[in-house]
C-alpha positions, 0 to 999 in steps of 0.5 A: 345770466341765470340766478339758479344756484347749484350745491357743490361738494369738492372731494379731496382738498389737496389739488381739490382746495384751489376751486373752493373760491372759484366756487364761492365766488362763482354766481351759479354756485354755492359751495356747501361740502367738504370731504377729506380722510384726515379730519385735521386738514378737513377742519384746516380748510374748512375754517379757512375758506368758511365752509361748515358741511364737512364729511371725513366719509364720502359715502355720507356725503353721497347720502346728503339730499341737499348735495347737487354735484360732487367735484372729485379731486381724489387720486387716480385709482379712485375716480372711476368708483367715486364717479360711479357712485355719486351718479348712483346716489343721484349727482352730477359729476365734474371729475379731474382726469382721468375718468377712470382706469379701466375701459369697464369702469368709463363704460359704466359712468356713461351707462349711468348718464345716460340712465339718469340724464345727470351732468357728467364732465371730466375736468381736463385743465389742457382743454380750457387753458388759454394757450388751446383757447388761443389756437381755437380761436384761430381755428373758428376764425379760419385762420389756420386754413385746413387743419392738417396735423395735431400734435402734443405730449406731456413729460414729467418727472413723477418720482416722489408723488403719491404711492400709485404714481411709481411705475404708471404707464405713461399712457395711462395718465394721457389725457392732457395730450390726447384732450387737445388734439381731440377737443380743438375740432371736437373730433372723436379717435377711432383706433390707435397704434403706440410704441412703447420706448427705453425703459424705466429702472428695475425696481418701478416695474412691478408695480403695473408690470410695464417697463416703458420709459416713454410711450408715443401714440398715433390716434386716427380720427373718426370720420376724418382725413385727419391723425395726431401724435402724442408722446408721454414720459413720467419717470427716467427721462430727462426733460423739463415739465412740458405739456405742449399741443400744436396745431398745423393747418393750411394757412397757419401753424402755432408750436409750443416752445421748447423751454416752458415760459417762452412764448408761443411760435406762429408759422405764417405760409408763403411768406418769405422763408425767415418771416414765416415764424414769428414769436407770439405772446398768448392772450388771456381769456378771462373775459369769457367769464363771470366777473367774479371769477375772472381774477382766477386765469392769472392767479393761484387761490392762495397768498404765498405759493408754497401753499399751492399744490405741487400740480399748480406750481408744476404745472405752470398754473394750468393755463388760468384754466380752473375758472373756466372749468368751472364755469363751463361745468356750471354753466352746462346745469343751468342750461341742462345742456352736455359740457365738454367733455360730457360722459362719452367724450371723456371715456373717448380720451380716457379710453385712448390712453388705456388702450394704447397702453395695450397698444404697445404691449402687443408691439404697435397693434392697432386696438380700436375704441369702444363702441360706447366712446363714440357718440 
């Protein structure tokens, strides 16, 4: 492994606190800044993980020389201008989802990467969990036979998150739905039709002028037999947190199960109708990463879980994802080669999720992806 070494900013220490280990174990990285508003919890993290360079103001932290990438974990409506600029100021880019909110503004980051070769990288968690690194697996192995059918949703109950959370159209925030039937054969979404379905109480409307209680989408695969399902629900509908992703080949299936926490189903064909399924526990893949860092697949960044942001907790630990995204991130500068998702394919995701939600406010219409979102 390369003993290049990389200076890394994390913005926004909420969700953001639990890669600062990750990086400071991490042997390509050291982890040199911190950016947050309030000054008292910057100066909290700050002394707890021993880190000196801290910024209450990001554009100040953007005008440090010393600074090689920006890890931006601000809230949603942020991403896209707080992308944007740091790529100005001559960044690399990992980003938590989604890439931004507007078509224009994903357009603009990847105008940017490719005015100025800088890394861009949205940090989508579905894509490195050990349940989708487990499917792709048997997809590169040939195990599943063909691939006939993806399928994935994610539900969850949003009331008393942050302001911008009341109302969002489900859609809006659909990347970890739309990242893995994508990502597992690394396809890219032509166009898309959704439905938007019940309604949400009265009072949450106003807030993006959308009433949609639940949202499904069909996307249709560029240059491919192949189309996905994926459906979202974030307010005023009964369902336990579930973010689920299935595949269905030829040869074998895997479904995510109904209840979080129970195991994995495979369907083997042309076996014997009650042999078909069989319960499968998901492995863990820490060995595909730097020793370091490997500890972090099965475990928080904090000691007492009551510390660890409610998205983690909620969350179901991401999939023992962080390490892997920060590797994969890390891993793409010392090579100078595109992670995934780079610039394109995460405006390719993110835009599925914006258009869709036009989608359904034009009552199905088939809305095609940009131009710019396909490589």
């Amino acid at each position: 492994m390369s003993d290049k070494k990389f200076n890394i900013a994390i913005i926004g220490l909420g969700f953001g606190a639990e890669f600062i280990p990750i990086y400071q174990r991490h042997p390509n990285a050291n982890m040199y800044a911190i950016c947050q508003r309030t000054q008292s919890a910057l100066d909290e993290v700050g002394n707890q993980y021993g880190i000196d360079k801290r910024f209450t103001d990001y554009d100040e932290l953007l005008k440090d020389p010393n600074i090689d990438a920006v890890h931006i974990n601000t809230p949603i409506p942020n991403h896209g201008e707080q992308s944007i600029k740091a790529l100005k100021a001559g960044k690399h880019v990992a980003c938590t989802v989604p890439m931004a909110t507007t078509v224009e503004e994903c357009e603009e980051i990847v105008k940017l990467t490719q005015e100025t070769g800088l890394t861009y990288m949205m940090m989508e968690t579905v894509v490195y969990a050990r349940e989708f690194l487990f499917m792709k697996e048997l997809y590169e192995s040939g195990e599943l036979g063909k691939i006939q059918f993806l399928k994935a949703s994610h539900q969850q109950d949003m009331d008393g998150w942050p302001d911008y959370w009341p109302g969002l159209p489900p859609m809006y925030y659909a990347t970890h739905c739309v990242g893995p039937v994508l990502g597992l054969t690394r396809a890219q979404a032509e166009y898309v039709s959704c439905f938007g379905s019940g309604t949400i109480r009265e009072e949450l409307h106003h807030h993006y002028n959308s009433p949609y209680a639940v949202e499904t989408t069909h996307i249709k695969f560029k240059d491919s037999d192949l189309s996905a399902h994926i459906y979202r629900s974030l307010f005023d509908v009964a369902r336990q947190y579930r973010e689920s992703f299935e595949v269905y080949g030829s040869k074998k299936a895997v479904e995510w199960p109904l209840i979080e926490g129970n195991p994995l189903v495979l369907h083997t064909a042309k076996r014997p109708e009650p042999e078909i399924p069989e319960s499968v526990e998901c492995p863990d893949y820490a060995h595909l990463l730097p020793e370091p860092i490997q500890p972090f697949t099965t475990g928080g960044v904090y000691d007492a879980d009551d510390h660890q942001h409610l998205s983690f907790t909620q969350g179901a630990g991401h999939g023992g994802s962080h390490p892997h995204l920060v590797h994969a991130f890390l891993d793409a500068l010392v090579k100078g080669e595109d992670p995934y998702p780079n610039a394109v394919q995460s405006a390719n995701i993110t835009c599925v999720g914006i258009l869709a939600h036009e989608s359904a406010k034009k009552g199905g219409e088939i809305v095609r992806l940009p131009d710019f979102t396909i490589q």
